[in-house]
C-alpha positions in Angstrom: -10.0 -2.5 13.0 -11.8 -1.1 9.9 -10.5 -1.6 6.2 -12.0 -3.0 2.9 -12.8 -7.0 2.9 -12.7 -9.2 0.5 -15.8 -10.5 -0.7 -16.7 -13.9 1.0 -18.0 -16.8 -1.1 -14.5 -17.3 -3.0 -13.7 -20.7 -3.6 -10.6 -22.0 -5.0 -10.1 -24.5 -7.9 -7.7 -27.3 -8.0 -6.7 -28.8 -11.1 -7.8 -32.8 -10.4 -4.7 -34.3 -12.0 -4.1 -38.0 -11.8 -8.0 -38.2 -10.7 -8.2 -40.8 -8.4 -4.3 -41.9 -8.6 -3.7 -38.7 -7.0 -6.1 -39.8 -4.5 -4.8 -42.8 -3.9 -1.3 -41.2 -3.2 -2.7 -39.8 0.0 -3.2 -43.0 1.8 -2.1 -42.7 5.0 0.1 -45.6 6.8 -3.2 -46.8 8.6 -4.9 -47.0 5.2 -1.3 -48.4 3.4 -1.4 -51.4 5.7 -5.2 -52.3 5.9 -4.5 -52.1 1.9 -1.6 -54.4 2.1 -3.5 -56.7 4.5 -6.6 -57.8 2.8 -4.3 -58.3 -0.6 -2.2 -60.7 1.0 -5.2 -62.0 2.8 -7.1 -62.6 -0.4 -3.8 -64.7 -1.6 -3.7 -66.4 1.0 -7.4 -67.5 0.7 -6.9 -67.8 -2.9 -4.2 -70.5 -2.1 -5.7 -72.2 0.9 -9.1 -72.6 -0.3 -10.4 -70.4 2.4 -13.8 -68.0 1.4 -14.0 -67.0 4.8 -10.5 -65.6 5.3 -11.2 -63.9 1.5 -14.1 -62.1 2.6 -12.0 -60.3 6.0 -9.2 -59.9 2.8 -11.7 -57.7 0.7 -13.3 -56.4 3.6 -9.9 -55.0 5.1 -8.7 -54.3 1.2 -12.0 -52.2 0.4 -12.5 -50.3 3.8 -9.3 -47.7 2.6 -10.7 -47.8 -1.1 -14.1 -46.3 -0.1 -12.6 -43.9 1.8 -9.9 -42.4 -0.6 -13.5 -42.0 -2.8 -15.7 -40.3 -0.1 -12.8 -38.2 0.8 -12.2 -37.3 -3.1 -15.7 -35.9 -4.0 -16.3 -34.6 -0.3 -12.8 -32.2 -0.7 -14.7 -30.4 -3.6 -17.7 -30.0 -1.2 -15.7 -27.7 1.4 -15.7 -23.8 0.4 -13.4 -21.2 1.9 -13.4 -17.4 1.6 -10.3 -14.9 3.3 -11.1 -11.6 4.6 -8.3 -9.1 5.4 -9.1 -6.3 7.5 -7.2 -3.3 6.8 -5.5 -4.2 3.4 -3.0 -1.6 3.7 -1.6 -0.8 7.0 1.3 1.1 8.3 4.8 -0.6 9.0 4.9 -2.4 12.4 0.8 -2.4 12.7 -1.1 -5.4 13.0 -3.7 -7.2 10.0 -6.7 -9.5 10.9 -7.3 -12.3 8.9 -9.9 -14.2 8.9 -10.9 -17.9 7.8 -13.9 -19.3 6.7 -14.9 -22.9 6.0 -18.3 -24.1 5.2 -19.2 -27.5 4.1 -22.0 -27.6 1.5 -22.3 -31.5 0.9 -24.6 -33.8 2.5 -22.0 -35.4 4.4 -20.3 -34.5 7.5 -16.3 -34.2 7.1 -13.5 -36.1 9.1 -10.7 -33.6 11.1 -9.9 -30.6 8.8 -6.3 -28.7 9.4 -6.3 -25.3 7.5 -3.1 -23.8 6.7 -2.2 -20.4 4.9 0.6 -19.4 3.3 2.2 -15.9 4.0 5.6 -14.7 3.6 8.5 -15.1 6.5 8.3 -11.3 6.6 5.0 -11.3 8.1 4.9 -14.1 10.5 5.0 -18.0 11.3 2.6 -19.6 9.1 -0.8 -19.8 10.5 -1.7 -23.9 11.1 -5.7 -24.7 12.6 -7.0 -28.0 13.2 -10.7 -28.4 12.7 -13.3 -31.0 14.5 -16.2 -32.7 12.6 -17.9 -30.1 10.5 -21.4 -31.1 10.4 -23.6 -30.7 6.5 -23.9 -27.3 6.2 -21.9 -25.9 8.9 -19.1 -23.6 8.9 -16.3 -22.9 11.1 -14.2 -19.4 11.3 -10.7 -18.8 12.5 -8.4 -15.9 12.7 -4.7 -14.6 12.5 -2.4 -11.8 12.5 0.2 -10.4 10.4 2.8 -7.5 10.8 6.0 -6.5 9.3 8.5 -3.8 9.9 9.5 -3.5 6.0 7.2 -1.6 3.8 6.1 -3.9 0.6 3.0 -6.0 -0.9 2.8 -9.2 0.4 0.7 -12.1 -0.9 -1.3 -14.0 1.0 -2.1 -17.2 0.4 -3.4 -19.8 -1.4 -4.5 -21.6 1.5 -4.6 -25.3 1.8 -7.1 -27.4 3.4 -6.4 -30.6 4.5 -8.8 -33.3 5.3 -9.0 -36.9 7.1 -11.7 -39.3 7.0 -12.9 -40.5 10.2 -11.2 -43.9 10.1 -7.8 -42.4 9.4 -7.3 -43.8 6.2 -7.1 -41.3 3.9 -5.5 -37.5 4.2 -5.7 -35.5 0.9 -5.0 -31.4 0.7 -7.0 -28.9 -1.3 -5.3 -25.8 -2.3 -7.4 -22.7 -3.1 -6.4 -20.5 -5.6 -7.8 -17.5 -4.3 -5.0 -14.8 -2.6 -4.9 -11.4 -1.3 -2.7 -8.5 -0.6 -1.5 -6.7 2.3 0.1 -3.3 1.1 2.5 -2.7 4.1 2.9 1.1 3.6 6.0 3.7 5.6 5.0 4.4 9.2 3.7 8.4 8.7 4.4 11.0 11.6 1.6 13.3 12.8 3.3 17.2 12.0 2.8 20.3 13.5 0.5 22.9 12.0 3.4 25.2 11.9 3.5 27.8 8.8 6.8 28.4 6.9 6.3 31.5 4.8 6.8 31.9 0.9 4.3 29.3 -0.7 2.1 29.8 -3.8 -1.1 31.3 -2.8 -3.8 28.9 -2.5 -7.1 28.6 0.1 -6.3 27.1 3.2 -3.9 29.6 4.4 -3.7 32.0 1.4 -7.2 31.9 0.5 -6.2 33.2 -3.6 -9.0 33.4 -6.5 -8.8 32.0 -9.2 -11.3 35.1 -10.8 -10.3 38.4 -9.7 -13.5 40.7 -9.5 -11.3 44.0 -9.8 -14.2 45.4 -12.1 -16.6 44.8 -14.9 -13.6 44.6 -17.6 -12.5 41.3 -15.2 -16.0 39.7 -15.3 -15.5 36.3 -17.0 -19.9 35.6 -17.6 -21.4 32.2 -18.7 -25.2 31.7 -19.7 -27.4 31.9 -17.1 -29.2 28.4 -15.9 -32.2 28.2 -14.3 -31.6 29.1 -10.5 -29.3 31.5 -10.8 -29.6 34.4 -8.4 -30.9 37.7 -10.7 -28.9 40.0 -8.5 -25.8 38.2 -10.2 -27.2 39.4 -13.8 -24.1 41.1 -15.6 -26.2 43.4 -17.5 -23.8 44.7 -20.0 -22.7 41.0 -21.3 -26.3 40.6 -21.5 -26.9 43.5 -24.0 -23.8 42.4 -26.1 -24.6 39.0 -26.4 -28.2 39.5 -26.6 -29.0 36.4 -24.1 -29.1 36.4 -20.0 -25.7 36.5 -18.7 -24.7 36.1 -15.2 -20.8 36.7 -13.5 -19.1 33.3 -12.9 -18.7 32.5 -9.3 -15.4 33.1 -7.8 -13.5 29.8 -7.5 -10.9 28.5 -5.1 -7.6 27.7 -6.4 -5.6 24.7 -4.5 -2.4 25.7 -3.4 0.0 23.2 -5.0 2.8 21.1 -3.3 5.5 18.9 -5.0 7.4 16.5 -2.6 10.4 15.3 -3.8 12.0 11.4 -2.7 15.7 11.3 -4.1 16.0 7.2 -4.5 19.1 7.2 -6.3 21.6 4.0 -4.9 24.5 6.2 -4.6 22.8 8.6 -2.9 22.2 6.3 0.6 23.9 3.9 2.2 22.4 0.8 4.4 19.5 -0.9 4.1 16.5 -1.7 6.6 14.2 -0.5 9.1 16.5 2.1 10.5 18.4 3.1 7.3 18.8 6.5 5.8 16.7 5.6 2.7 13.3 4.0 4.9 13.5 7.5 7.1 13.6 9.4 3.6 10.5 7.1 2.6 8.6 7.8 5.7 9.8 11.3 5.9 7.9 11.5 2.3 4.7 9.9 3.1 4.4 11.7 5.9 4.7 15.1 4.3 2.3 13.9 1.6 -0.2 12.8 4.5 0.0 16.3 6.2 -0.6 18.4 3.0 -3.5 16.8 1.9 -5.1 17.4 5.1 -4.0 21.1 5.2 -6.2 21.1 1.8 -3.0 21.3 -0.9 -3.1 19.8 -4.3 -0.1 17.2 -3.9 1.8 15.6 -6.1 4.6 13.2 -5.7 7.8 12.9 -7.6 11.3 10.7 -7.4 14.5 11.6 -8.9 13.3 9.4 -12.0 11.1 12.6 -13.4 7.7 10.1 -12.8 4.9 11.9 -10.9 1.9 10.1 -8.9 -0.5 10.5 -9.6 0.1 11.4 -12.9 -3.5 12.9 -14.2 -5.3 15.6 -13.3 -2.7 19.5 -13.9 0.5 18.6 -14.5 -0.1 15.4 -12.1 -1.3 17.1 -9.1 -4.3 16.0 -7.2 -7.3 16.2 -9.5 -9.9 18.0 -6.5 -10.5 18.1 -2.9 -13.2 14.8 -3.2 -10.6 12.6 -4.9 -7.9 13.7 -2.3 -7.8 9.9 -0.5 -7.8 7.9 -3.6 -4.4 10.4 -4.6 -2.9 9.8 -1.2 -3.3 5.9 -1.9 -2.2 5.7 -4.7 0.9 7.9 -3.4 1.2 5.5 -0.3 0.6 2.7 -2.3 3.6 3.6 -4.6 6.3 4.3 -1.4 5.2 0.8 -0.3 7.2 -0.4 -2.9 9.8 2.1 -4.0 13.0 1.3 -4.0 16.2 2.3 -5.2 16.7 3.8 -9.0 20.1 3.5 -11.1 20.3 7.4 -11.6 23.0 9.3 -10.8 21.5 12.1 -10.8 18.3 14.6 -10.2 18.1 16.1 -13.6 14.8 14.4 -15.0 13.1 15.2 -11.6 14.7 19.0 -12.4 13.1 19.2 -15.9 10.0 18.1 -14.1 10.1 21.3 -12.3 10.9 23.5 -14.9 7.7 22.1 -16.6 4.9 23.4 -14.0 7.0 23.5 -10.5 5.1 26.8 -9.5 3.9 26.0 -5.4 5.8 24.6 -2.4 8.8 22.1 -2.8 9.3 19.8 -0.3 12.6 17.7 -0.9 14.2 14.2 0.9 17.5 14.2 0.0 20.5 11.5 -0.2 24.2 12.6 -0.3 24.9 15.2 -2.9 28.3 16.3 -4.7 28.8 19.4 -5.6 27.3 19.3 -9.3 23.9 17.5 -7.8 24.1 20.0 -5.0 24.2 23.3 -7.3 21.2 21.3 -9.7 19.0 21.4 -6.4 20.0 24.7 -5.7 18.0 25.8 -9.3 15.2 24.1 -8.3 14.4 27.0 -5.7 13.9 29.4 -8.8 10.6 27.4 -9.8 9.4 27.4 -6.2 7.4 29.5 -4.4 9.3 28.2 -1.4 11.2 25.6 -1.0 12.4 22.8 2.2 14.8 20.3 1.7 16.1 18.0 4.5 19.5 16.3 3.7 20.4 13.1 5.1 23.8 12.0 5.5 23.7 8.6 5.2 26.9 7.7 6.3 26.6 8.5 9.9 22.9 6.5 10.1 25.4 3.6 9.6 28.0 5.0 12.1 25.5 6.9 14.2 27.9 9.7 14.5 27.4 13.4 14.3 26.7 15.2 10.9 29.8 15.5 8.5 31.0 19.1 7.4 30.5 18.5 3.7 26.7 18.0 4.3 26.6 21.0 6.5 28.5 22.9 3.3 26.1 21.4 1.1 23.1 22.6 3.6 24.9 26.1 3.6 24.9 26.2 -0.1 21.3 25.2 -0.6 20.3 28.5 1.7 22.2 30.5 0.1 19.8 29.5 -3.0 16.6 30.2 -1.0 15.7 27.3 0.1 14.7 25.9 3.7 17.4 23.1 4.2 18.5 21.6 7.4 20.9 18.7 7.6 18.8 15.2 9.1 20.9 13.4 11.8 20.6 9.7 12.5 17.5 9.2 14.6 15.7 12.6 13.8 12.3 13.3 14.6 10.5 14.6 11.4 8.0 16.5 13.7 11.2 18.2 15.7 12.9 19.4 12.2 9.5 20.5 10.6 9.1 22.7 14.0 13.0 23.9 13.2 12.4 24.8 9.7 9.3 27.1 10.6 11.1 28.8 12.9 14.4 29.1 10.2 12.1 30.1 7.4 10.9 33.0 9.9 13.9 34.1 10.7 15.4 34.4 7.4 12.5 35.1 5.4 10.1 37.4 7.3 9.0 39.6 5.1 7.9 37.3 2.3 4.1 36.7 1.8 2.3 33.8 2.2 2.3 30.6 4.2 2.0 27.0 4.5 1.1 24.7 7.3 
């Protein structure tokens, strides 16, 4: 399993309040009654006039003493580093964590019992018990976590816990070192099918962003040192008076806007299964697929806010900084939730602001107002999909209502690609259905996406 890991060497800091009272507090029973013993031996060789029985009384009064201070200074001898390999992984997928512990004093340690703290969501909490560490050695254990709900979940601090070898003394060190597991929606591999009517872009459409219709279209820069002559525009160059050459033709991205309608009225249930977590995974995996089909991808909620925000109009910057775009996107459905709106008029004047390219839309119940708002939304498309979920039935699990097949029929009648989600749906079975709709009604457009 391959991910980033957390640098190793990390050691946690425990603030040493109460010093050695704190210490003392972690006497075990063993070390309470030794304690007890030689006191009440010393008075009673205090009152008898016995030196022998007061030397067994400090003897058995001192033996828990020393230990509580060899176990005090040896706890701050004992380093510990986490490493979490992948740090985000998909919902229902396994993480490996591991544990180190090395021991950098002089002195070999008693029995050590390692526990870390994680969230219910992921798991029981992981418990080791270690043998005699030896000076210098180290010891390395592992675990794993999984979740079915999407999130960031914390991990750690973890607490050692340590015993001297006579049992006298047990005293826990927590370390305030954590990490993060970014629990992101489970993504579905989709067909390379091509619905027709996108913006043109390379990949499919394989646009320019210079047209070379003629000279008068030449757009020429300075020429650099390595330039090929044979791309010398010789009339720039005798009205300038310096070298020019014609600019290379460049590549324009095709662009691709997927919409996430979050709004609390709009779905009903909650969990794994829910309307709402398919309209989440739906999402990411749409966002997943057109990045690798070589679109500039943006994504944006019902709230108007668009990840990831920089770059045109908060697409994708480039082609080289499409993985960091799609994490940041992933990273962001991990915790999305629910918004207060009641409506999708920020996301619309989003749209109207640079919605030129493919629309790609998860949608929650809509009335007839929010319905004929989406409907506009096709105008400043070059094509546009919308999958409606009727969130009631996930909860029944019945059969798709007439006012979301009305809703469905009114969004085509706009232009756009809609199909009506039922409870259970395959993404990859309605992304095959709406290729094969968009062909049928929409043939003789140009263009194409996949």
């Amino acid at each position: 399993m391959s991910g980033a890991a957390v640098p190793e060497g990390q050691r946690g800091d425990e603030d040493d309040r109460g010093g050695l009272r704190a210490a003392l507090g972690g006497l075990t029973t063993r070390g309470r009654s030794f304690l007890a013993a030689g006191v009440a031996a010393a008075a009673c060789a205090y009152v008898l006039g016995q030196a022998d029985l007061l030397r067994v009384g400090l003897l058995l009064a001192a033996l828990p003493l020393i230990c509580v201070l060899v176990l005090h200074r040896t706890r701050y001898r004992v380093a510990a580093s986490r490493r979490l390999t992948p740090q985000r992984v998909e919902t229902g997928n396994e993480a490996r964590v591991q544990l180190r512990m090395e021991n950098v004093s002089k002195l070999p340690t008693g029995l050590l019992m390692l526990q870390d703290h994680v969230p219910y969501m992921l798991g029981p909490r992981p418990r080791f018990v270690l043998d005699r560490v030896e000076a210098g050695g180290r010891r390395e254990v592992s675990y794993r976590v999984r979740s079915d709900l999407r999130g960031r979940f914390p991990l750690g601090p973890l607490q050692l816990r340590l015993n001297d070898p006579f049992g006298m003394c047990e005293l826990t060190r927590s370390f305030s070192a954590y990490d993060t597991l970014t629990v992101v929606p489970r993504t579905e591999a989709l067909p390379p099918v091509k619905l027709f009517g996108e913006a043109s872009g390379y990949g499919d459409g394989q646009s320019r962003s210079l047209a070379l219709a003629g000279d008068d279209d030449v757009i020429p820069r300075t020429y650099r040192h390595g330039d090929d002559l044979r791309r010398v525009h010789w009339r720039s160059t005798a009205r300038y008076g310096e070298l020019m050459v014609r600019r290379e033709e460049l590549p324009q991205r095709a662009r691709c806007t997927v919409l996430l309608d979050t709004r609390r009225i709009a779905f009903q249930g909650a969990g794994p299964d829910s309307a709402f977590e398919w309209a989440v995974s739906g999402t990411a995996s749409a966002l997943v697929h057109m990045l690798e089909r070589g679109y500039a991808v943006r994504l944006l909620t019902d709230t108007g806010s668009a990840i990831p925000g920089e770059g045109s109009e908060g697409f994708a910057g480039s082609a080289q900084d499409s993985a960091e775009a799609s994490g940041l996107m992933m990273d962001t459905l991990a915790v999305v939730d629910h918004s207060e709106g009641a409506g999708l008029s920020r996301a619309s004047d989003v749209l109207r602001g640079g919605g030129d390219g493919l629309l790609i839309a998860f949608l929650g119940d809509l009335d007839e107002e929010q319905a004929a708002l989406t409907a506009r939304m096709r105008g400043r498309s070059g094509a546009a999909v919308a999958f409606v979920l009727d969130s009631g039935t996930w909860l029944t699990g019945g059969a798709v209502t007439g006012a979301v097949e009305d809703r469905v029929r009114q969004l085509r009648e706009a232009g756009w690609t809609a199909l009506a989600v039922p409870p259970g749906a395959s993404l990859a079975d309605l992304w095959q259905q709406a290729a094969g709709l968009r062909a049928d009604t929409a043939a003789d457009t140009y263009g194409g996406w996949s």
